[in-house]
ZAMARGU-4260 file (C-alpha; in steps of 0.2 Angstrom, whole numbers, plus 5000, padded with zeros to 4 digits):
<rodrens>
0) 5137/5119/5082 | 5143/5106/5093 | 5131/5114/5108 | 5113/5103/5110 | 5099/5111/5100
5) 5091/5114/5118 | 5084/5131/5114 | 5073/5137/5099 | 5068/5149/5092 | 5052/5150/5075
10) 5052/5164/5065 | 5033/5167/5058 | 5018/5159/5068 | 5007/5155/5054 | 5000/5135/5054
15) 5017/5128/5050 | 5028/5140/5061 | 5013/5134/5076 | 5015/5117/5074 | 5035/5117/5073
20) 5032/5127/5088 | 5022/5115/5098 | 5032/5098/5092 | 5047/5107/5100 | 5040/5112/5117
25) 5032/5095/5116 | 5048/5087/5114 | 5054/5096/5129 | 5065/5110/5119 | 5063/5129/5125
30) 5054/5137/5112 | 5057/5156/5105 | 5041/5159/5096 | 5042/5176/5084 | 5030/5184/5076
35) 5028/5203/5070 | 5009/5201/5071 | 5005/5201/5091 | 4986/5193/5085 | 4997/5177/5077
40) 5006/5177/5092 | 4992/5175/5103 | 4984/5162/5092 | 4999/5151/5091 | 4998/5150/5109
45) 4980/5145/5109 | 4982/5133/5096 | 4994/5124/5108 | 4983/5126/5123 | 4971/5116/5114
50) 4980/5104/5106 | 4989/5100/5124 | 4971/5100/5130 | 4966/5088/5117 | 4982/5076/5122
55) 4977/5077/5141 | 4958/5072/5138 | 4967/5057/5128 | 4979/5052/5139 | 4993/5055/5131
60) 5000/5067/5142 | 4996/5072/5161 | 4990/5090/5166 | 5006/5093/5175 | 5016/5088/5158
65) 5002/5101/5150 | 5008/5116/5160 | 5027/5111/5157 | 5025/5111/5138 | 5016/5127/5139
70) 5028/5137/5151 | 5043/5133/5136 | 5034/5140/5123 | 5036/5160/5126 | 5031/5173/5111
75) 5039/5190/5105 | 5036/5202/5090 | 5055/5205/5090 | 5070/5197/5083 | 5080/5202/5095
80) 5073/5188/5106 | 5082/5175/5094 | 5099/5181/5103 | 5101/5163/5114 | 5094/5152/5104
85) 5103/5139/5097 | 5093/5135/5083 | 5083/5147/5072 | 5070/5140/5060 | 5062/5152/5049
90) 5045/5148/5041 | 5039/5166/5034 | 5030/5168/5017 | 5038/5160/5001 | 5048/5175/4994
95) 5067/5177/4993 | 5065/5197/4999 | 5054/5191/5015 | 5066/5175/5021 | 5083/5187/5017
100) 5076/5203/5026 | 5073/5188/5041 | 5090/5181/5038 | 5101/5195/5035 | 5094/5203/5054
105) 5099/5186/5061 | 5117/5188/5057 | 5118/5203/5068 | 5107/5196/5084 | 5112/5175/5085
110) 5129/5168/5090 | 5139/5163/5078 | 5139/5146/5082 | 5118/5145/5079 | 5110/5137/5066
115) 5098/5146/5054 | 5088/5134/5046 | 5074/5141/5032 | 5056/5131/5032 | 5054/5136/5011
120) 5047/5123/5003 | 5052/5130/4985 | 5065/5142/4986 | 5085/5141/4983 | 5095/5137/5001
125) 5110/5139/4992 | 5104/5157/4987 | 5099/5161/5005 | 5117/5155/5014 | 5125/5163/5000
130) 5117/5180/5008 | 5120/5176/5024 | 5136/5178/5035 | 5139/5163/5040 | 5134/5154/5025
135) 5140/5135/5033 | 5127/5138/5046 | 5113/5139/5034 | 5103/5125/5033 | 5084/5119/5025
140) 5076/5111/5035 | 5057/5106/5028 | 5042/5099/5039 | 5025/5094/5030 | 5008/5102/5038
145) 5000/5095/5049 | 5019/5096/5058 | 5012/5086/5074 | 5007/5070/5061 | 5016/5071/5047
150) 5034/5060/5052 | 5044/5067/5036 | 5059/5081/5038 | 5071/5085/5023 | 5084/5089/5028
155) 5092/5101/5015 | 5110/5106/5012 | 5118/5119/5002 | 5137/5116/4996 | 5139/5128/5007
160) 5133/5119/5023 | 5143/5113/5035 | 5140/5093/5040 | 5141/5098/5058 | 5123/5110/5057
165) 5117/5095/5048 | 5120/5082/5058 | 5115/5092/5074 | 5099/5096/5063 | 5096/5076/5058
170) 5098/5073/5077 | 5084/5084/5083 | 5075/5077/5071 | 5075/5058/5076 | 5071/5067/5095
175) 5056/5073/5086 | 5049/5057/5081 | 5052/5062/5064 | 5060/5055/5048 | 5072/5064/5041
180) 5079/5061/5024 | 5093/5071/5017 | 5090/5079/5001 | 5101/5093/4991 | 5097/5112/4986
185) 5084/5111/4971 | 5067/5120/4972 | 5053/5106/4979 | 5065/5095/4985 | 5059/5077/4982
190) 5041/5077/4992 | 5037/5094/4984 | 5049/5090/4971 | 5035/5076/4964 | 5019/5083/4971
195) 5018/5100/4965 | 5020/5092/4946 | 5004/5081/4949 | 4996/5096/4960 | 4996/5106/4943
200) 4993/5094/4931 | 4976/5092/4940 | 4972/5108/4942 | 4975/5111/4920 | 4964/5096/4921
205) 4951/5103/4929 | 4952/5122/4921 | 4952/5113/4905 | 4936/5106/4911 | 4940/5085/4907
210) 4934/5084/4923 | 4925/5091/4939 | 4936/5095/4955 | 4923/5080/4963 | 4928/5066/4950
215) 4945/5072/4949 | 4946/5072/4969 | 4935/5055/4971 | 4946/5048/4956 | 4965/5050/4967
220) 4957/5045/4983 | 4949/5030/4976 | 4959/5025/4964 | 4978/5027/4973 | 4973/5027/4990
225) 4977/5044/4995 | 4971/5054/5010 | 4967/5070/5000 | 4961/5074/4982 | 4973/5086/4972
230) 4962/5101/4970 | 4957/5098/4988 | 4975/5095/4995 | 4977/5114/4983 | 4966/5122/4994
235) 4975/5115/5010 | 4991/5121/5004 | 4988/5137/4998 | 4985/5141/4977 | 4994/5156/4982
240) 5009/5144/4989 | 5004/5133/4977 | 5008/5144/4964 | 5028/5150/4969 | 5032/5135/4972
245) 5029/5128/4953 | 5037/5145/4950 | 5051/5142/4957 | 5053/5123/4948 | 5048/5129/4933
250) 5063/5141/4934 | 5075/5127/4935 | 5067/5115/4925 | 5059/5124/4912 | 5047/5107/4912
255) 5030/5113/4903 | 5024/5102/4920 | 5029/5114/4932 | 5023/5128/4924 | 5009/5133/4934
260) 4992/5130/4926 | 4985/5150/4924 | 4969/5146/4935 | 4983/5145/4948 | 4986/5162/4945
265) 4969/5169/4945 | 4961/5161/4959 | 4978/5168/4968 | 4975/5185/4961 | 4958/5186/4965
270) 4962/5181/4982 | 4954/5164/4982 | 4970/5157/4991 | 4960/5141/4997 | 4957/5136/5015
275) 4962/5150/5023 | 4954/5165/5012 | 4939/5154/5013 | 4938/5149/4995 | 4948/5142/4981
280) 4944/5126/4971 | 4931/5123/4983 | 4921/5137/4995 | 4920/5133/5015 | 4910/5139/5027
285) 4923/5151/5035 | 4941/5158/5030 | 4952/5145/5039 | 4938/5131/5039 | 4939/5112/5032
290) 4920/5113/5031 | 4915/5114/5013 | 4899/5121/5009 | 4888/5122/4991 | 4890/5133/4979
295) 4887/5136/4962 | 4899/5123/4954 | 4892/5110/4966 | 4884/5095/4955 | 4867/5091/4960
300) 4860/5074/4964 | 4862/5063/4946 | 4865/5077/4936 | 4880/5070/4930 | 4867/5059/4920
305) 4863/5072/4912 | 4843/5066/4918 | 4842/5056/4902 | 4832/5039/4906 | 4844/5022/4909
310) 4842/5003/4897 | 4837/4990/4909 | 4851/4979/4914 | 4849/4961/4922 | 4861/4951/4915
315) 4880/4956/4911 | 4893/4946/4901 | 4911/4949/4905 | 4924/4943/4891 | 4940/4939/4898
320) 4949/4925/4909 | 4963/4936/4918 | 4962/4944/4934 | 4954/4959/4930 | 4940/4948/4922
325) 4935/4938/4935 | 4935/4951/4947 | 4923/4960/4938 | 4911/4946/4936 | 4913/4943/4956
330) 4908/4960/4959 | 4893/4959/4947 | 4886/4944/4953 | 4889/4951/4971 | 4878/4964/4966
335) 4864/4952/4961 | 4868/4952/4942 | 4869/4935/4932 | 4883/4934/4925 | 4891/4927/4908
340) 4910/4924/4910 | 4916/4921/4891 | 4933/4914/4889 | 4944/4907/4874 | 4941/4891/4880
345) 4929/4881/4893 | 4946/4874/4901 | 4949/4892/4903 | 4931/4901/4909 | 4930/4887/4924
350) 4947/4893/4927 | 4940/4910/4933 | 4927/4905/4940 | 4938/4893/4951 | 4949/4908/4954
355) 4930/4920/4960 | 4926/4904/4971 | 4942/4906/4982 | 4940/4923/4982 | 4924/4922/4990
360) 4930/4908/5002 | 4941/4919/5010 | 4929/4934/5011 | 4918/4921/5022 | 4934/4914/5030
365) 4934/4932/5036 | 4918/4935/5041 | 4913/4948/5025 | 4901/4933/5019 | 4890/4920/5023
370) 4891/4903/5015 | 4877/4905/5010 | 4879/4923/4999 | 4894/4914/4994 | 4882/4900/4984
375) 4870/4912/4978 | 4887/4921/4970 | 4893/4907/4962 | 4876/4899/4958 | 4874/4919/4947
380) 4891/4915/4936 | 4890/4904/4919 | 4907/4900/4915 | 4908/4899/4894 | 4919/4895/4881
385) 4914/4910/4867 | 4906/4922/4865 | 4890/4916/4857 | 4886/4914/4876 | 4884/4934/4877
390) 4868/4934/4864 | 4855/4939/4878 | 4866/4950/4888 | 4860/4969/4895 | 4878/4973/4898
395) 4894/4965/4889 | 4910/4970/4900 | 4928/4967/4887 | 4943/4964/4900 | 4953/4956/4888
400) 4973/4959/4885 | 4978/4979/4883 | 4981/4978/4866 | 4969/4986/4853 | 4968/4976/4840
405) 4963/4963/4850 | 4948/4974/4859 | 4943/4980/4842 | 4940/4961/4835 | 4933/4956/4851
410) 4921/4974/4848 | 4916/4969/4830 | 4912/4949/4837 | 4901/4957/4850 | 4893/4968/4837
415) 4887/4952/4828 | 4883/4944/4845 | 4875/4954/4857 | 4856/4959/4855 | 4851/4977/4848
420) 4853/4990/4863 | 4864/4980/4873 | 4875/4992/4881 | 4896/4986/4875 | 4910/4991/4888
425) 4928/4992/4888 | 4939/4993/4902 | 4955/4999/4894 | 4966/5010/4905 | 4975/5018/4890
430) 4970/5015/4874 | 4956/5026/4865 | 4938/5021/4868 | 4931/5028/4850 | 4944/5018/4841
435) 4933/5001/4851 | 4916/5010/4845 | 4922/5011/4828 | 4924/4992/4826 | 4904/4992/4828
440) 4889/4997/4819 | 4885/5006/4836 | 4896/5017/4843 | 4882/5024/4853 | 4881/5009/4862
445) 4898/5009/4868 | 4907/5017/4882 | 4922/5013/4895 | 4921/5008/4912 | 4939/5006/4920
450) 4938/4996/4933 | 4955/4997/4949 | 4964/4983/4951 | 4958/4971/4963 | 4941/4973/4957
455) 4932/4967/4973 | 4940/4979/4984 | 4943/4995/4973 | 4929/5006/4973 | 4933/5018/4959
460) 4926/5016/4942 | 4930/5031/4929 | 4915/5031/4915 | 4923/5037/4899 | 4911/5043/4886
465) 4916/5046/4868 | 4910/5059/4857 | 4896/5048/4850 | 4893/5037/4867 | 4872/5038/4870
470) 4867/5049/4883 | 4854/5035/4890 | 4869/5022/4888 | 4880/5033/4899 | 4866/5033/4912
475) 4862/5017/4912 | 4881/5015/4918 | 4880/5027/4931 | 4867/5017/4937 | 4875/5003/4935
480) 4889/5005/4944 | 4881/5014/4961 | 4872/4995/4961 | 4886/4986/4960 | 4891/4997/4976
485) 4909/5008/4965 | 4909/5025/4964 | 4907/5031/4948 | 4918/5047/4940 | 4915/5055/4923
490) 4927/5059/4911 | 4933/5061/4893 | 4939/5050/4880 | 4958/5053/4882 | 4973/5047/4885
495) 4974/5040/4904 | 4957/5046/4908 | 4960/5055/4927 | 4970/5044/4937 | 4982/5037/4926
500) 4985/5053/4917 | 4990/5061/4936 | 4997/5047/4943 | 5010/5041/4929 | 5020/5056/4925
505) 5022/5058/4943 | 5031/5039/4944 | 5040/5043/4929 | 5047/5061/4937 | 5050/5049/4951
510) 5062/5038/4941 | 5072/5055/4933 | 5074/5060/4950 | 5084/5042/4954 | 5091/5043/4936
515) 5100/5063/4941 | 5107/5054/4957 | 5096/5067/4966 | 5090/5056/4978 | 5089/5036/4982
520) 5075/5025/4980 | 5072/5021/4998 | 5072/5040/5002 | 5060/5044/4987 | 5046/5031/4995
525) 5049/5036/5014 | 5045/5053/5008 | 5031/5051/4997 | 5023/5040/5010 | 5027/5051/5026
530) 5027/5068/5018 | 5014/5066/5006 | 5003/5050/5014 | 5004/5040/4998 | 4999/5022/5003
535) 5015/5015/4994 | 5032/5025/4989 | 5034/5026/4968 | 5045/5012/4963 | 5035/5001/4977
540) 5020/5003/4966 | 5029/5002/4950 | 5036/4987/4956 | 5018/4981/4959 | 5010/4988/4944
545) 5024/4981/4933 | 5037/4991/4923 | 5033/4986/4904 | 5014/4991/4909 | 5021/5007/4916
550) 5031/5011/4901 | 5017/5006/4888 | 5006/5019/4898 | 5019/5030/4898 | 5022/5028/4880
555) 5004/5032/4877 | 5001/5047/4883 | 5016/5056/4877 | 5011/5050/4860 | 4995/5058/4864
560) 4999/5075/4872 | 5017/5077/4864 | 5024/5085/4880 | 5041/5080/4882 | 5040/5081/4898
565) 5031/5066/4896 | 5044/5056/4890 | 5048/5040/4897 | 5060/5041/4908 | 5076/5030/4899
570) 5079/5019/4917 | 5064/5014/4914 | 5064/5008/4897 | 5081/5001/4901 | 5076/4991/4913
575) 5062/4983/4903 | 5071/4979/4890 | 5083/4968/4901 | 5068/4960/4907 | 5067/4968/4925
580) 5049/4970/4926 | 5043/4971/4944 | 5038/4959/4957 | 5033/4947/4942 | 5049/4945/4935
585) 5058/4943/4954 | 5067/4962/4951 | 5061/4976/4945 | 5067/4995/4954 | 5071/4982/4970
590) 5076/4963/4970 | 5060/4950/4977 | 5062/4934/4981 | 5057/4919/4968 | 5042/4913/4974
</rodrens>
């Protein structure tokens, strides 16, 4: 094992084993591609031509480096051609009897000083080495698709695995350009390890119909920041994949999360495996396409409406003197609205609106504004000191504290208030909408819009209708919020609506994971960031979001679906009740400096 990984060799030419394949050659390593199937062969090799072709045109690499990468890559269809390789990764389907068929014919053809590496996202390493006969020398070793972008490796030791493979492993690695982050033998790793619990949760979501894979796919893009929706991201993985991997979780967890949602298994069995059949969540244009075309489940244009008509709205009041508040009240008056910002006090109202005014001196500081717009903004908003102000209103907008006696007062004042057939919103992030409408003589009326925190900048609003929310009311917000320029997504009155209810578990399974000494927080972020393309690691954002407001959350959605893999995680509620809250407080998952 102390001889350079020079030599190569990829068992399986499928996307992944291709794209290992032609990082390698790329990174000037001789590389052994095997494949039983001469037709995957041949495409593997194409896929490099082009993709060298590609770099070329951009001038990454000349012609002549072009010719060199393509002479180390060579192609078999038998194992035997892995004999001088000193490195053999494997990337064959996800099953035990597939990888230790591959396995148990490497022990009689490499020397025993390679390393066999396995590609499984899911499966046991430990339970592969211990096959093997030269158990130290087994190794996982786990790139993300697409390999040539994605910069995260895990690298995956078995307490069989010697440190000399993994070292030589981690070194290649680095020479790669990649990442690599060290990580122990339990199925999905911690990339996987995290994604595949929030993959499935979505999918239930969206077999239990709450929401439609559009919403639920706008909903994580626009609201977390992510490259890919869920049921999306499904498709580009594999349901199939998908699916064996949450098997193989679920059989070491036995968390309800991981077991996989039973649409899983019948898009699989139908053979509706995603991209590459040519349909799974969504339906493409071709097997192995990224282009999606219409079909029957694709919403027409303001069918989510429901084609009921919409209440005129010219003038919206927006309760509230936070953060959230006056960033909702910048974004309406942006939009042309005039606006009423109702506070507990005048002192507090021209607070706000002070707070809009520097925000829209730095958009024209930075060129997004004219002065001009800027005045015609700030001209819209009337800063007031009740909420008698909101008696002529269209739209009233509550973004007062989370807490829902409070809301449910503020809901009854409004009911007194506001004009008949004023449409009331709410945009609470947890607590139930209904329990708001109850607090009026017009429930009809009222409905939640969840606006993302910065309001100016996040573009995702998730509509939450209620069981006795108006049908013209909801339309009336849909349009609403395409005019104020958000995009709108539809979804019931429950706990977490889509995005919280998909993104919190996953941050609390984030913080069992550095609770079971599994893995560090530095290590969890890197590979959340590179492996998945998460914007920030987990306990960056949970520093950022604030840990009491993630356990409350938390809190309220285990009370609501009674899972106990839902439980808050008990670092968490330890390290609120010692005051460590995030950046606010200075320390949090991380220290910060006192501002």
């Amino acid at each position: 094992m102390d001889t350079p990984l020079s030599t190569i060799a990829v068992v399986g030419l499928g996307t992944m084993g291709t794209g290992i394949a032609d990082v390698l050659a790329r990174a000037g390593r001789e590389v052994i591609g095997i494949d039983i199937s001469d037709a995957a062969a041949t495409q593997a090799v194409a896929a490099l031509e082009a993709s060298t072709t590609r770099a070329v045109a951009r001038g990454r690499i000349t012609e002549e480096e072009r010719q060199d990468v393509l002479a180390r890559f060579r192609t078999f269809s038998d194992l035997q051609a892995a004999a001088e390789a000193d490195l053999v990764i494997e990337v064959v389907p996800e099953s035990y009897e597939a990888k230790q068929e591959v396995f148990r014919a490497l022990d009689g053809i490499v020397r025993p000083d390679a390393i066999i590496a396995t590609g499984t996202n899911a499966l046991s390493v430990t339970r592969l080495a211990a096959d093997s006969a030269h158990p130290e020398r087994v190794l996982g070793l786990h790139f993300f698709t697409p390999v040539q972008a994605m910069k995260l490796v895990e690298v995956v030791s078995s307490v069989l695995t010697a440190p000399q493979a993994v070292d030589a492993v981690t070194a290649l690695a680095h020479d790669l350009g990649k990442e690599p982050v060290a990580v122990g033998d339990r199925p999905g790793f911690v990339a996987d390890g995290l994604l595949f619990g929030y993959l499935n949760q979505a999918a239930a979501m969206y077999e239990a119909k709450y929401a439609s894979r559009e919403d639920i796919d706008a909903a994580m893009k626009l609201g977390c920041g992510l490259p890919m929706g869920p049921l999306a991201l499904l498709d580009l993985i594999g349901v199939d994949t998908a699916r064996t991997v949450l098997e193989a979780m679920y059989s070491e967890s036995h968390d309800r999360l991981h077991a996989p949602a039973p649409i899983l298994k019948q898009l699989s069995e139908a053979g509706l495996t995603g991209r590459k059949s040519g349909r799974g969540f969504y339906t493409y244009d071709a097997p192995g396409s990224a282009t999606t075309v219409r079909d029957a489940l694709t919403p027409l244009e303001d069918s989510a409406a429901g084609g009921a008509a919409s209440r005129e709205v010219r003038s919206v009041g927006v309760a509230g003197s936070g953060t959230m508040a006056s960033g909702i009240a910048e974004v309406f008056a942006k939009a042309g609205y005039d606006v009423v910002l109702a506070a507990r006090s005048q002192e507090k109202a021209d607070t706000a609106k002070a707070r809009i005014a520097k925000s829209l001196a730095r958009s024209v500081d930075k060129g997004r504004m004219t002065g001009e717009a800027r005045d015609e903004t700030l001209a819209r908003i009337t800063p007031a000191g009740s909420l008698d102000s909101f008696a002529e209103v269209d739209l009233a907008v509550e973004a007062v504290a989370e807490d829902l006696e409070i809301k449910q007062q503020l809901f009854a004042t409004l009911d007194k208030i506001c004009k008949p057939g004023a449409v009331l919103a709410t945009t609470t992030s947890s607590l139930p909408v209904v329990a708001c409408a109850r607090a009026t003589s017009r429930p009809q009326d009222v409905i939640g819009m969840h606006f993302f925190n910065p309001a100016p900048a996040m573009k995702l609003v998730e509509i939450v209708r209620t069981v006795l929310t108006a049908d013209d009311v909801h339309a009336t917000v849909r349009e609403v919020t395409a005019k104020i320029r958000k995009h709108p997504v539809d979804c019931g009155d429950r706990a977490g609506f889509i995005v919280n209810a998909l993104l919190f578990p996953y941050l609390n399974n984030a913080i069992k994971m550095v609770q079971e000494h599994y893995a560090t927080l530095d290590d969890i972020d890197a590979a959340m960031k590179l492996g998945g393309g998460y914007p920030m690691g987990p306990f960056e954002l949970l520093d950022v979001v604030g840990l009491d407001v993630s356990l409350a959350i938390e809190q309220v959605l285990h009370r609501e679906f009674r899972d106990p893999g839902l439980a808050p995680a008990p670092l968490l509620e330890h390290l609120v009740a010692a005051g460590c809250l995030g950046r606010k407080t200075g320390r949090g998952f991380r220290e910060y400096a006192r501002r």
